[in-house]
PyMOL Python script that loads the backbone (N, CA, C, O; Angstrom):
from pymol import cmd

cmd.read_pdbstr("""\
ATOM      1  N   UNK A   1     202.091 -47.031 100.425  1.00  0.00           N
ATOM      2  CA  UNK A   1     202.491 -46.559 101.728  1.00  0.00           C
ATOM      3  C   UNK A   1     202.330 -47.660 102.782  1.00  0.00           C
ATOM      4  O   UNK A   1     203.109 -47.973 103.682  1.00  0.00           O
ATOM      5  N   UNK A   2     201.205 -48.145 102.476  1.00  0.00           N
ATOM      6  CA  UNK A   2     200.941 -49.499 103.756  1.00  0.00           C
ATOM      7  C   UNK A   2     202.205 -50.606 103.603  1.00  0.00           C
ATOM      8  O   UNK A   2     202.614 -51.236 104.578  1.00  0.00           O
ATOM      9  N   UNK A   3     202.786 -50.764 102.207  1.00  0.00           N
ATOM     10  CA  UNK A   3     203.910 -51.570 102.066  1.00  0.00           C
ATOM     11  C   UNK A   3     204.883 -51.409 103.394  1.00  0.00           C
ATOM     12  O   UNK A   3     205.133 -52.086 104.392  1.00  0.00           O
ATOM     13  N   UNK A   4     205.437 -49.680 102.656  1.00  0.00           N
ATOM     14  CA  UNK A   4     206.337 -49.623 103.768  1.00  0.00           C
ATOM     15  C   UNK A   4     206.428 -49.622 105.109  1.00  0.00           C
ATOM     16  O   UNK A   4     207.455 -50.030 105.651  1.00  0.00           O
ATOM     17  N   UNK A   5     205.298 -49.133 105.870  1.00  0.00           N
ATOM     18  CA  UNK A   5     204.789 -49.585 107.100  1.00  0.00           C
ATOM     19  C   UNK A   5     205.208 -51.230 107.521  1.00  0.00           C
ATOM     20  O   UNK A   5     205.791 -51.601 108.540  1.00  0.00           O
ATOM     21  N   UNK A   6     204.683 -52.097 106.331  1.00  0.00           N
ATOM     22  CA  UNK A   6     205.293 -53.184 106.811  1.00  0.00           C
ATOM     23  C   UNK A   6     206.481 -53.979 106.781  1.00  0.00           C
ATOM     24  O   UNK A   6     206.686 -55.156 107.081  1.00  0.00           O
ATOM     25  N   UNK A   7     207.423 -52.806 106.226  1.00  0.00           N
ATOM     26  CA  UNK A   7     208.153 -53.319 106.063  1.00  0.00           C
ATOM     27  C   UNK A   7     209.238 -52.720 107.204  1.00  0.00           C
ATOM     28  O   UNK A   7     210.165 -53.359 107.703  1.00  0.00           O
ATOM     29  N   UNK A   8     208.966 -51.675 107.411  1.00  0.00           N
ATOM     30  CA  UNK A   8     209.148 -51.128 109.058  1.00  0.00           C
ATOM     31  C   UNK A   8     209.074 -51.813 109.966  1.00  0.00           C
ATOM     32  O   UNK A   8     210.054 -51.948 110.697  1.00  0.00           O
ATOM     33  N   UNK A   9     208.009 -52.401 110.190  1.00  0.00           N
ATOM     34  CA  UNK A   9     207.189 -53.103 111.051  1.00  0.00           C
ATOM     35  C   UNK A   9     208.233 -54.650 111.134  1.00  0.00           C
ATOM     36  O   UNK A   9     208.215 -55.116 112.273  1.00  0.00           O
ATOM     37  N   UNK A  10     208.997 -55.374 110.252  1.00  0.00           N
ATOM     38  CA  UNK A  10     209.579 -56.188 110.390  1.00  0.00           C
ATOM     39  C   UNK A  10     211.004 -55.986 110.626  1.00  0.00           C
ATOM     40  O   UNK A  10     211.817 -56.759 111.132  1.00  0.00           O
ATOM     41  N   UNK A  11     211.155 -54.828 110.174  1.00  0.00           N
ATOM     42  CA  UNK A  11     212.451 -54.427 110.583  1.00  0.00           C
ATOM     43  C   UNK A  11     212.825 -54.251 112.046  1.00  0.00           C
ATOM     44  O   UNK A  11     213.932 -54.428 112.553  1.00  0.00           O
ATOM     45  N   UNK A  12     211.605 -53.841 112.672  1.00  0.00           N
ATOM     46  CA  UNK A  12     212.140 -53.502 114.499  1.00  0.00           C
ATOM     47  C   UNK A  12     211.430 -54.612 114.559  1.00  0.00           C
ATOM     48  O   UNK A  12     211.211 -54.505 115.766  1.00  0.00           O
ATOM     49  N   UNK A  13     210.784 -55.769 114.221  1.00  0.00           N
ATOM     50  CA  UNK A  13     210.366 -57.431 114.932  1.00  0.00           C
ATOM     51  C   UNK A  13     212.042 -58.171 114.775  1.00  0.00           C
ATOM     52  O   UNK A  13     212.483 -59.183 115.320  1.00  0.00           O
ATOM     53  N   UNK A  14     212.749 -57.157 113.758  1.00  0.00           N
ATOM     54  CA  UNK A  14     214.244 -58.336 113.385  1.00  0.00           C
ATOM     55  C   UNK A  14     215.468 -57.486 114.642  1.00  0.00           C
ATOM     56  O   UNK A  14     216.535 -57.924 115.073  1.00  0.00           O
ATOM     57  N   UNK A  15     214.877 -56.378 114.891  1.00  0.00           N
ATOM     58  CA  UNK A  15     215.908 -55.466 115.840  1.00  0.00           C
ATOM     59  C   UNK A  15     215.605 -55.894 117.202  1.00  0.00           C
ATOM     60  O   UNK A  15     216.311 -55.655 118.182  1.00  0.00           O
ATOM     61  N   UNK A  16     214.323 -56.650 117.196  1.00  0.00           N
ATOM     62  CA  UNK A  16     214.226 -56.758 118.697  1.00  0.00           C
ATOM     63  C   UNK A  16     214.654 -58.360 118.947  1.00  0.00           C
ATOM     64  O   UNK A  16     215.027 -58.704 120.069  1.00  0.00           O
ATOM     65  N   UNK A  17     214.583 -59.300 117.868  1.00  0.00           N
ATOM     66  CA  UNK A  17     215.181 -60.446 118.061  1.00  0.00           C
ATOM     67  C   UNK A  17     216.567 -59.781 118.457  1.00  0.00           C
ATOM     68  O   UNK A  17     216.663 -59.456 119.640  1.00  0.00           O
ATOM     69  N   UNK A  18     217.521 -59.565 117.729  1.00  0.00           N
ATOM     70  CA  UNK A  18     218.690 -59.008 117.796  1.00  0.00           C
ATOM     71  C   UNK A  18     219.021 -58.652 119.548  1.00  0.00           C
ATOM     72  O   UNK A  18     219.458 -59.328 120.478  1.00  0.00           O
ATOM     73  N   UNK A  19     218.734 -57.779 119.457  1.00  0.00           N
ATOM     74  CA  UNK A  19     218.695 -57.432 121.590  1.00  0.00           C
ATOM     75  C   UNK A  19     217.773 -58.380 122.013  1.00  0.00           C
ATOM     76  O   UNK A  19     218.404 -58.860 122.954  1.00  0.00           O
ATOM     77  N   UNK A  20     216.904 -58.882 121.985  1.00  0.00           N
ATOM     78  CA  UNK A  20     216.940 -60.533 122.556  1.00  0.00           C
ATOM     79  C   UNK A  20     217.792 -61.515 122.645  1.00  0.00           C
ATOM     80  O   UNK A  20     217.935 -61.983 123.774  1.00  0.00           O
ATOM     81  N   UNK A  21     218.395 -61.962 121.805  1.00  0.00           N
ATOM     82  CA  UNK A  21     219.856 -62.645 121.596  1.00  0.00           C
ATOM     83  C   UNK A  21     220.890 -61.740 122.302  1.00  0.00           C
ATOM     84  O   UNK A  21     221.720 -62.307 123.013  1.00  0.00           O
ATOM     85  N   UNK A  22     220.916 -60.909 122.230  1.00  0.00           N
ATOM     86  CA  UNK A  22     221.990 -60.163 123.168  1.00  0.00           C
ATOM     87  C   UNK A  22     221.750 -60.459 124.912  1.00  0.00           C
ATOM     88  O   UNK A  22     222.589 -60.791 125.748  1.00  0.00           O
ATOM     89  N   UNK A  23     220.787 -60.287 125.018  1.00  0.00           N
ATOM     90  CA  UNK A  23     220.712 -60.373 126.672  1.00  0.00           C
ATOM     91  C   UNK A  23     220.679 -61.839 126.922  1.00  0.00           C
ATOM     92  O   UNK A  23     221.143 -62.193 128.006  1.00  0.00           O
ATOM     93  N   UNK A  24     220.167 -62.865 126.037  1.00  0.00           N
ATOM     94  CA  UNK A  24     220.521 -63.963 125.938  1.00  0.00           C
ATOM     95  C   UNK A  24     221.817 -64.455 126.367  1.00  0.00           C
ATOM     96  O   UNK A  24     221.983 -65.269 127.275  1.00  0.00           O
ATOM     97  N   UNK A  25     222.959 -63.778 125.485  1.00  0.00           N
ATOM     98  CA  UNK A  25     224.255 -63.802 125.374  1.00  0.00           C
ATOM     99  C   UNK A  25     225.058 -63.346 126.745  1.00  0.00           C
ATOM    100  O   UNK A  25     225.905 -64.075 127.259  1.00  0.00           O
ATOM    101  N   UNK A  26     224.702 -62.088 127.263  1.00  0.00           N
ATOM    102  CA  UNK A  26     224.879 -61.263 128.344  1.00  0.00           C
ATOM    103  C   UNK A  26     224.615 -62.117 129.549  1.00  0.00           C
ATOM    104  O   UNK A  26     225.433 -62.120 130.469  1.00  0.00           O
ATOM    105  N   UNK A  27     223.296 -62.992 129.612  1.00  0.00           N
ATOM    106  CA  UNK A  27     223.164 -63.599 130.796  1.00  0.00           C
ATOM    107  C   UNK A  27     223.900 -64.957 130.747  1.00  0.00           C
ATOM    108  O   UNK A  27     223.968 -65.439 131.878  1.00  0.00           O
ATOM    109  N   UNK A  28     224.440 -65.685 129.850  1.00  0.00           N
ATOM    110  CA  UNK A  28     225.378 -66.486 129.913  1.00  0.00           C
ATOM    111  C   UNK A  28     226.626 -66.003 130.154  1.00  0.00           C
ATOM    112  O   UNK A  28     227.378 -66.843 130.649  1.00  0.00           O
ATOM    113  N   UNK A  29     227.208 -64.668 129.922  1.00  0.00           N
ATOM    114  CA  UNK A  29     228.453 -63.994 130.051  1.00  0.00           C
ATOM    115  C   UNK A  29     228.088 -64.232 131.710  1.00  0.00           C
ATOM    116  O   UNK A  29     228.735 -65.046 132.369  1.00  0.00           O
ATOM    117  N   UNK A  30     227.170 -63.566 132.201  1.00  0.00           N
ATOM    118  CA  UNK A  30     227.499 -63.381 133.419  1.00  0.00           C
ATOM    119  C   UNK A  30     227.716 -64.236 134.517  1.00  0.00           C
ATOM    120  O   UNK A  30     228.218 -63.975 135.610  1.00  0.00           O
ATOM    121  N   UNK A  31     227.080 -65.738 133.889  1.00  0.00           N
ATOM    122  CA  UNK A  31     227.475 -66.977 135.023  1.00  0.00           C
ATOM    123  C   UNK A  31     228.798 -67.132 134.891  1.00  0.00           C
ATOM    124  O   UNK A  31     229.456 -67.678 135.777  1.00  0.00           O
ATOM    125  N   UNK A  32     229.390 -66.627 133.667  1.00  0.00           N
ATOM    126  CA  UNK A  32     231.056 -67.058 133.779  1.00  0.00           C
ATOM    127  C   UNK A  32     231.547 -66.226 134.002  1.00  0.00           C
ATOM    128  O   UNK A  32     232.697 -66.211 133.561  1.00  0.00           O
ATOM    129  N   UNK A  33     231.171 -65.165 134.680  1.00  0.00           N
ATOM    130  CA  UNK A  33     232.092 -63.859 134.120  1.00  0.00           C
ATOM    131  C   UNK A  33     232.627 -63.766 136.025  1.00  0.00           C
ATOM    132  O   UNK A  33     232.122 -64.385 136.962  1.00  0.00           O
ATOM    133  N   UNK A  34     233.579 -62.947 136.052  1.00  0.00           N
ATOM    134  CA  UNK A  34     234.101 -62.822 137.585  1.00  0.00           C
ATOM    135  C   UNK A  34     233.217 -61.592 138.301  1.00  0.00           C
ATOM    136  O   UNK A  34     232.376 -60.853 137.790  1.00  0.00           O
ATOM    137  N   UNK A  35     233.743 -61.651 139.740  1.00  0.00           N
ATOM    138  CA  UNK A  35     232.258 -60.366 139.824  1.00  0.00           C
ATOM    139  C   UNK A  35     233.384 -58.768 139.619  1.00  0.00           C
ATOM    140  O   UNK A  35     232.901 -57.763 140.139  1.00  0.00           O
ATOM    141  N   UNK A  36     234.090 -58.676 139.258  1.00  0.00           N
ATOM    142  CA  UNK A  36     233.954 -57.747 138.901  1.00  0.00           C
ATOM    143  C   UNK A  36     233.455 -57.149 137.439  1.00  0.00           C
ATOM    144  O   UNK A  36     233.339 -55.933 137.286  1.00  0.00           O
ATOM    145  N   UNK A  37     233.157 -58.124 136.333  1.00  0.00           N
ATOM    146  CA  UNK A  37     232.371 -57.345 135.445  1.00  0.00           C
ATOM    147  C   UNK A  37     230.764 -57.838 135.448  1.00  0.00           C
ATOM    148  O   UNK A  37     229.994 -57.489 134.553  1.00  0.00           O
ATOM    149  N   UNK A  38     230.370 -58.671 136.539  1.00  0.00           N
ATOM    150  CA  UNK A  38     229.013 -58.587 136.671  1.00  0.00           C
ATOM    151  C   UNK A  38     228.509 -57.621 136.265  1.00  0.00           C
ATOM    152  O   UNK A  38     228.048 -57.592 135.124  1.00  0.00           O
ATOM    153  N   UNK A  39     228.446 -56.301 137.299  1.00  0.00           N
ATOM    154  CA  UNK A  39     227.902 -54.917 136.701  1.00  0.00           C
ATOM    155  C   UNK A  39     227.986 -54.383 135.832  1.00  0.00           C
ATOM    156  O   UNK A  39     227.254 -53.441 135.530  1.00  0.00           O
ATOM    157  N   UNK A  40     229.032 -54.881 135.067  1.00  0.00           N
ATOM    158  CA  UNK A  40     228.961 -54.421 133.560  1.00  0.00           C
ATOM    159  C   UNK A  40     227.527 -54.855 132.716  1.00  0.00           C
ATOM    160  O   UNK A  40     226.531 -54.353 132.194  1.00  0.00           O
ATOM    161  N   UNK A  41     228.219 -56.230 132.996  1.00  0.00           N
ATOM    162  CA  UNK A  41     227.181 -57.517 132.230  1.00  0.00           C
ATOM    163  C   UNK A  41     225.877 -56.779 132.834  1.00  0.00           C
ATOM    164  O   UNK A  41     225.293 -56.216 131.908  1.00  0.00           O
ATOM    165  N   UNK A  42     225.297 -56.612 133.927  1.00  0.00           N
ATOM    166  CA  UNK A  42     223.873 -56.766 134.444  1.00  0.00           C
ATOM    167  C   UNK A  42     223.064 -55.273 133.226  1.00  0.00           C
ATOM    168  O   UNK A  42     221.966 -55.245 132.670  1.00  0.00           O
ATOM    169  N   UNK A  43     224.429 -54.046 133.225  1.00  0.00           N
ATOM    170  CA  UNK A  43     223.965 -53.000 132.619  1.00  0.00           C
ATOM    171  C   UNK A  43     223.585 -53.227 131.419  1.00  0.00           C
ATOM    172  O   UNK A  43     222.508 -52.750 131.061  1.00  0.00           O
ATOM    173  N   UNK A  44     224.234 -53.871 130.664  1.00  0.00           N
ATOM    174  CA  UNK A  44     224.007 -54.395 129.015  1.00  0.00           C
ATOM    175  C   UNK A  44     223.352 -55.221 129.151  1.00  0.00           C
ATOM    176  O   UNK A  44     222.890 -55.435 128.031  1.00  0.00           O
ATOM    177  N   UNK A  45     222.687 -56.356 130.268  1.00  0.00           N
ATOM    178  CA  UNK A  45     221.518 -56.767 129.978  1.00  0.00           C
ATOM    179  C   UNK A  45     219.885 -55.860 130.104  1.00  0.00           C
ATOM    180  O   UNK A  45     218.872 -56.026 129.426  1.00  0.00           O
ATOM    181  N   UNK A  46     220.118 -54.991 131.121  1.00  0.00           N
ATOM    182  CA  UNK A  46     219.189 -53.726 131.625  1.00  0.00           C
ATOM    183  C   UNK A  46     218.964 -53.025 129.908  1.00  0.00           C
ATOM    184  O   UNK A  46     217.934 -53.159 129.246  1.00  0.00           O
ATOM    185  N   UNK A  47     219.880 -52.482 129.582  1.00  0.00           N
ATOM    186  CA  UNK A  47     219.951 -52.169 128.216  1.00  0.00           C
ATOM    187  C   UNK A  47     219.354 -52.355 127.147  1.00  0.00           C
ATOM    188  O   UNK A  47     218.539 -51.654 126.548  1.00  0.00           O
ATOM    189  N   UNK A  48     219.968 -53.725 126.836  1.00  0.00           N
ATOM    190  CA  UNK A  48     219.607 -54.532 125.827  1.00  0.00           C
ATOM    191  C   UNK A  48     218.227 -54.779 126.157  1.00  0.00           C
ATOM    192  O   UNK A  48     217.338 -54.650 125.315  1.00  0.00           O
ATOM    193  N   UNK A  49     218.000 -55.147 127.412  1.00  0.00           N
ATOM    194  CA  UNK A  49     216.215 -55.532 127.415  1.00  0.00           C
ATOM    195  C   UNK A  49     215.364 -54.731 127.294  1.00  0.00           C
ATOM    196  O   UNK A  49     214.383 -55.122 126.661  1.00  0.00           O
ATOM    197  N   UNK A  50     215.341 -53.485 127.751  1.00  0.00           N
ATOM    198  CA  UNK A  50     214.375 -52.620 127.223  1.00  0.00           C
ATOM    199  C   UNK A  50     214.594 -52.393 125.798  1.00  0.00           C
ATOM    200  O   UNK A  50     213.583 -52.689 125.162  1.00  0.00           O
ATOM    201  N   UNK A  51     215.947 -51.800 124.771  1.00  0.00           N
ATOM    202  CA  UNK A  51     215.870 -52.230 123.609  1.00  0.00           C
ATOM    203  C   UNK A  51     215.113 -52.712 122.645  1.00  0.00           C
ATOM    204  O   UNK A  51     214.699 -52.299 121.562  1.00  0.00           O
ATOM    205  N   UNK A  52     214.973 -54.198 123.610  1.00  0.00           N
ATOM    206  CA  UNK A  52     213.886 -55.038 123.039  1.00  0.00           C
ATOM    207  C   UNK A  52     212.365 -54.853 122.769  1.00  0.00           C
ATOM    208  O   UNK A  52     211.613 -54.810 121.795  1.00  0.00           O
ATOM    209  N   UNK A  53     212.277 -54.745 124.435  1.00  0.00           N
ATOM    210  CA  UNK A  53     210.987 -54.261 124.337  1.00  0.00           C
ATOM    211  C   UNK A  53     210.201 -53.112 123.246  1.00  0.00           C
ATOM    212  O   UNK A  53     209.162 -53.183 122.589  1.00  0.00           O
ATOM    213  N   UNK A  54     211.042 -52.250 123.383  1.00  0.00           N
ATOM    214  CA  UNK A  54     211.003 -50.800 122.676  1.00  0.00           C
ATOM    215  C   UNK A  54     210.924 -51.391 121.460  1.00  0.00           C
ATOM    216  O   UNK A  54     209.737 -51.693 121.347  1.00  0.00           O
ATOM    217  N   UNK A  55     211.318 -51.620 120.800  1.00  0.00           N
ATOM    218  CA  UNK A  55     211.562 -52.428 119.292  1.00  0.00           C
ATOM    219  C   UNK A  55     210.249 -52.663 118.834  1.00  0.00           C
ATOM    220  O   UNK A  55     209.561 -52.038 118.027  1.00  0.00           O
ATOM    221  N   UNK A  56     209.901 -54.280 119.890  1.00  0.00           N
ATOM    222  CA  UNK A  56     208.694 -54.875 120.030  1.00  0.00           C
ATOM    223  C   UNK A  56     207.218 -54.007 119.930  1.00  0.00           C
ATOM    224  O   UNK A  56     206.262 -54.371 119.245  1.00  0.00           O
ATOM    225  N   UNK A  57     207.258 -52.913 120.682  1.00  0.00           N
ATOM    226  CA  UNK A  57     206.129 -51.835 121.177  1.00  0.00           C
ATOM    227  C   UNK A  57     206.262 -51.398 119.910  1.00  0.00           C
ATOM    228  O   UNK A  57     205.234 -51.545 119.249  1.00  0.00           O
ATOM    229  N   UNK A  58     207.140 -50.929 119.360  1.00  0.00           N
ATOM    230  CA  UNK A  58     206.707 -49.952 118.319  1.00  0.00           C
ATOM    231  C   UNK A  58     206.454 -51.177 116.715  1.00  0.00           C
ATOM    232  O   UNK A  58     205.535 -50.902 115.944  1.00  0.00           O
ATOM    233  N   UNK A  59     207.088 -52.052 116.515  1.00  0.00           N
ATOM    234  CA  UNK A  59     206.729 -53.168 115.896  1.00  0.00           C
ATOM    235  C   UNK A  59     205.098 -53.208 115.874  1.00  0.00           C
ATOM    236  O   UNK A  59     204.517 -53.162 114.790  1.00  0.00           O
ATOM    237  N   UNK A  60     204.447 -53.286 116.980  1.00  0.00           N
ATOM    238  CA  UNK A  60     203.248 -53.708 117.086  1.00  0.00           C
ATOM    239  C   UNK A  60     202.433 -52.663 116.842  1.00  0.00           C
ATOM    240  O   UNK A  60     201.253 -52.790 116.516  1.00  0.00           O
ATOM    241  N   UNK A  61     203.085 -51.474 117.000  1.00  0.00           N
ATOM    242  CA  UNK A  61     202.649 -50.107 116.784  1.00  0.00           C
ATOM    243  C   UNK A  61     202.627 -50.067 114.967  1.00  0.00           C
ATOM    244  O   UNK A  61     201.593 -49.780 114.364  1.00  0.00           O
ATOM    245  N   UNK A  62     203.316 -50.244 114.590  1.00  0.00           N
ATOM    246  CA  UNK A  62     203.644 -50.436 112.753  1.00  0.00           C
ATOM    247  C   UNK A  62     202.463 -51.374 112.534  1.00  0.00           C
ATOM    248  O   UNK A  62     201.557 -51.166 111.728  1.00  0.00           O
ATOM    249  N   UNK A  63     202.548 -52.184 113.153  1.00  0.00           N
ATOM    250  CA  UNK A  63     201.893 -53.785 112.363  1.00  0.00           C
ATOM    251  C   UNK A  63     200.077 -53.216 112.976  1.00  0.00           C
ATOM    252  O   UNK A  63     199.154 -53.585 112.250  1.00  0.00           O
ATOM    253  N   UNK A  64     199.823 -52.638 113.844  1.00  0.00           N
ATOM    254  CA  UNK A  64     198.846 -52.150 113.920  1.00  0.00           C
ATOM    255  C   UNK A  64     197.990 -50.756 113.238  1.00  0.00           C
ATOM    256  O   UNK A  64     196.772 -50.596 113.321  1.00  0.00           O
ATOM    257  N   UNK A  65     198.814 -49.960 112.660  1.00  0.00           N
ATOM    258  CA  UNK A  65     198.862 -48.924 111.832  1.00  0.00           C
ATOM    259  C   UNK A  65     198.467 -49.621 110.377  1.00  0.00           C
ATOM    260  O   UNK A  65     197.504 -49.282 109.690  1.00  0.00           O
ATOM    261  N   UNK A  66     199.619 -50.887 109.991  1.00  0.00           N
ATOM    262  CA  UNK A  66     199.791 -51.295 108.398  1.00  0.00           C
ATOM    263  C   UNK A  66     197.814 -51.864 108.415  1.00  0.00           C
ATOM    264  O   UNK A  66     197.043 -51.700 107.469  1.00  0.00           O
ATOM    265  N   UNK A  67     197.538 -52.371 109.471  1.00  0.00           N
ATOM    266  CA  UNK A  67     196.351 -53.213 109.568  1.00  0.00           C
ATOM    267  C   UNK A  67     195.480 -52.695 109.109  1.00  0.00           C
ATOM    268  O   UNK A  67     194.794 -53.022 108.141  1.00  0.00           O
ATOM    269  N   UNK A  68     195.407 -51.514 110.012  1.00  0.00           N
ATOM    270  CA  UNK A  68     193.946 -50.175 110.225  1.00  0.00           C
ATOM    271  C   UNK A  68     194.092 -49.734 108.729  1.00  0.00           C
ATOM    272  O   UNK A  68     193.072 -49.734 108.039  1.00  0.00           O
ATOM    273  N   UNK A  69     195.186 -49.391 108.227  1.00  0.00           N
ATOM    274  CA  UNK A  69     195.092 -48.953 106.483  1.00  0.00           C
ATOM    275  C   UNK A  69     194.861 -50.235 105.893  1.00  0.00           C
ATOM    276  O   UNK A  69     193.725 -49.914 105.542  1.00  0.00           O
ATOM    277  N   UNK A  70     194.959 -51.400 105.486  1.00  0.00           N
ATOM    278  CA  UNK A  70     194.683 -52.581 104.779  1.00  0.00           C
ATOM    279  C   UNK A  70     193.248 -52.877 104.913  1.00  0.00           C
ATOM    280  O   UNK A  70     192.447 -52.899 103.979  1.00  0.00           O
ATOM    281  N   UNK A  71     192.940 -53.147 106.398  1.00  0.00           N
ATOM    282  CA  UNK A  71     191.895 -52.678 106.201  1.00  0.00           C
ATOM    283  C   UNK A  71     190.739 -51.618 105.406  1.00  0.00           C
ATOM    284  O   UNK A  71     189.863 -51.814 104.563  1.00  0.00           O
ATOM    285  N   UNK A  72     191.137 -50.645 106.004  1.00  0.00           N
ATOM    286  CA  UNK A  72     189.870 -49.590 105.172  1.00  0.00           C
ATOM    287  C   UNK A  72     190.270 -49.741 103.774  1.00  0.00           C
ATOM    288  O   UNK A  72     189.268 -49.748 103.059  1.00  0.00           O
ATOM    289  N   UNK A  73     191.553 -49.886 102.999  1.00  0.00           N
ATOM    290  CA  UNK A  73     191.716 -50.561 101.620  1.00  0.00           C
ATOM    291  C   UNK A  73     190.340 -51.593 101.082  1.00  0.00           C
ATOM    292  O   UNK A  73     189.439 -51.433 100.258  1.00  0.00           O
ATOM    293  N   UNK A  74     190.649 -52.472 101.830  1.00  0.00           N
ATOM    294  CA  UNK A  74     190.191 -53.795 101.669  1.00  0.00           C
ATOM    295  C   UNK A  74     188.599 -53.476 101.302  1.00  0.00           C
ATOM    296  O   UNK A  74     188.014 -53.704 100.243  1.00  0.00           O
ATOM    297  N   UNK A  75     188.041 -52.817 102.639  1.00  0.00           N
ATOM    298  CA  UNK A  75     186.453 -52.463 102.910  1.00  0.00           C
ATOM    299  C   UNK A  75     186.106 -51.664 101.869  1.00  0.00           C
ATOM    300  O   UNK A  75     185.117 -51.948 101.192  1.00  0.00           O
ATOM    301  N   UNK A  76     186.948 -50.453 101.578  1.00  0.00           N
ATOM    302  CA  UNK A  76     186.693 -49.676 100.317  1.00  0.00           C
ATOM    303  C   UNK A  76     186.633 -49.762  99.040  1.00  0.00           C
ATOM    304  O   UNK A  76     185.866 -49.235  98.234  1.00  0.00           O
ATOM    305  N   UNK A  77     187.333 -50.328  98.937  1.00  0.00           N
ATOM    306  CA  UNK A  77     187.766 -51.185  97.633  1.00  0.00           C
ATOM    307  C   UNK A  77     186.406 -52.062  97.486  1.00  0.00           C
ATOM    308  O   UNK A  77     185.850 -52.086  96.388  1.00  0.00           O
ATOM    309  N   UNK A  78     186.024 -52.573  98.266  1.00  0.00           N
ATOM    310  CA  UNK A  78     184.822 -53.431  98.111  1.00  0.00           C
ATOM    311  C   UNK A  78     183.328 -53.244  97.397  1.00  0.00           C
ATOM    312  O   UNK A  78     182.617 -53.935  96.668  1.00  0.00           O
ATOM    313  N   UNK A  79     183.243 -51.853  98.046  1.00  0.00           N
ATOM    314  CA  UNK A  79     182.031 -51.177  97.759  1.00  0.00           C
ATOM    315  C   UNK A  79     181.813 -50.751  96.315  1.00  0.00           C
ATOM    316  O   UNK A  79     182.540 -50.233  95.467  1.00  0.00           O
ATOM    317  N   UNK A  80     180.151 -51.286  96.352  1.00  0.00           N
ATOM    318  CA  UNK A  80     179.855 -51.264  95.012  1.00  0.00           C
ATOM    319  C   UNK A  80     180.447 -49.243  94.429  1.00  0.00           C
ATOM    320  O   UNK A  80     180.652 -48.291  95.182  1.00  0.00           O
ATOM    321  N   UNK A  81     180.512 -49.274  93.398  1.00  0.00           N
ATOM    322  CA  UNK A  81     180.292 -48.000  92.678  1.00  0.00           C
ATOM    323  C   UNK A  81     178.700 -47.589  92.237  1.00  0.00           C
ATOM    324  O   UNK A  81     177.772 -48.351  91.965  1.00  0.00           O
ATOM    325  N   UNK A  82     178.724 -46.299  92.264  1.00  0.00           N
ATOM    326  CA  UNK A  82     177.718 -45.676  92.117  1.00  0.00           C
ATOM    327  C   UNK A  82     177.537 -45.417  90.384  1.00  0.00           C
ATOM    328  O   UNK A  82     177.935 -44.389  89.836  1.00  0.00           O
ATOM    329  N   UNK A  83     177.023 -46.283  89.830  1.00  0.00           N
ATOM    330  CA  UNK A  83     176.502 -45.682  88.481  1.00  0.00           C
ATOM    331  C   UNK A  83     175.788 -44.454  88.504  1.00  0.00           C
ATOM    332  O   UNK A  83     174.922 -44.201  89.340  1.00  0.00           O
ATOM    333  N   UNK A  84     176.291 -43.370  87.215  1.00  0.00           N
ATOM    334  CA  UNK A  84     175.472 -41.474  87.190  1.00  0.00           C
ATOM    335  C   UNK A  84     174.519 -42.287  86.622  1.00  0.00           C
ATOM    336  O   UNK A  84     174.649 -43.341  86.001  1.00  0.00           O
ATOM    337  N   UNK A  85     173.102 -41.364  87.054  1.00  0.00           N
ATOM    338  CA  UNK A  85     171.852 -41.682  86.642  1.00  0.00           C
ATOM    339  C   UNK A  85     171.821 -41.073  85.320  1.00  0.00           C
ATOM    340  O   UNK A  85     172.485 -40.124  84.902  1.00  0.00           O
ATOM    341  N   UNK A  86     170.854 -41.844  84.678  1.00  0.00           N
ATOM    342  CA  UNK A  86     171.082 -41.409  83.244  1.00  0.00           C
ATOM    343  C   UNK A  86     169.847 -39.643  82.999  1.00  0.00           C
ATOM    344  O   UNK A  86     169.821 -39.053  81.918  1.00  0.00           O
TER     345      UNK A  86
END
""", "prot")
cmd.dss("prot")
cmd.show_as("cartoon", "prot")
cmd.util.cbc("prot")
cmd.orient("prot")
């Protein structure tokens, strides 16, 4: 289960590059662009940037979840076993 968590977890770190590069893209549209689709452009950068963010937040939200379980894995896994008394 912790797998897939991380593999979640890279999937919205690759969705938020994605709308990063977009508003990237968007704010170069808009130095060339005429003003009447400025407001277009400004909306799809508004857009796209929270997108990102959102992506990012919950990314960190995954990658902090996959942790807290790897963890207690890790710690548990560690501990001696209890031999039954004879």
């Amino acid at each position: 289960m912790a797998y897939l968590i991380f593999i979640i977890a890279w999937a919205l770190l690759g969705a938020s590059l994605w709308f990063g590069s977009r508003v990237q893209s968007a704010c170069v549209a808009y130095y060339w662009a005429a003003g009447q689709y400025r407001d277009a452009i400004m909306d799809a950068v508004r857009n796209d940037g929270r997108a990102q963010l959102a992506n990012l937040r919950y990314a960190l939200v995954a990658l902090g979840v996959w942790l807290v379980i790897y963890l207690f894995w890790w710690i548990f896994r560690m501990l001696p076993k209890e031999e039954p008394s004879k």
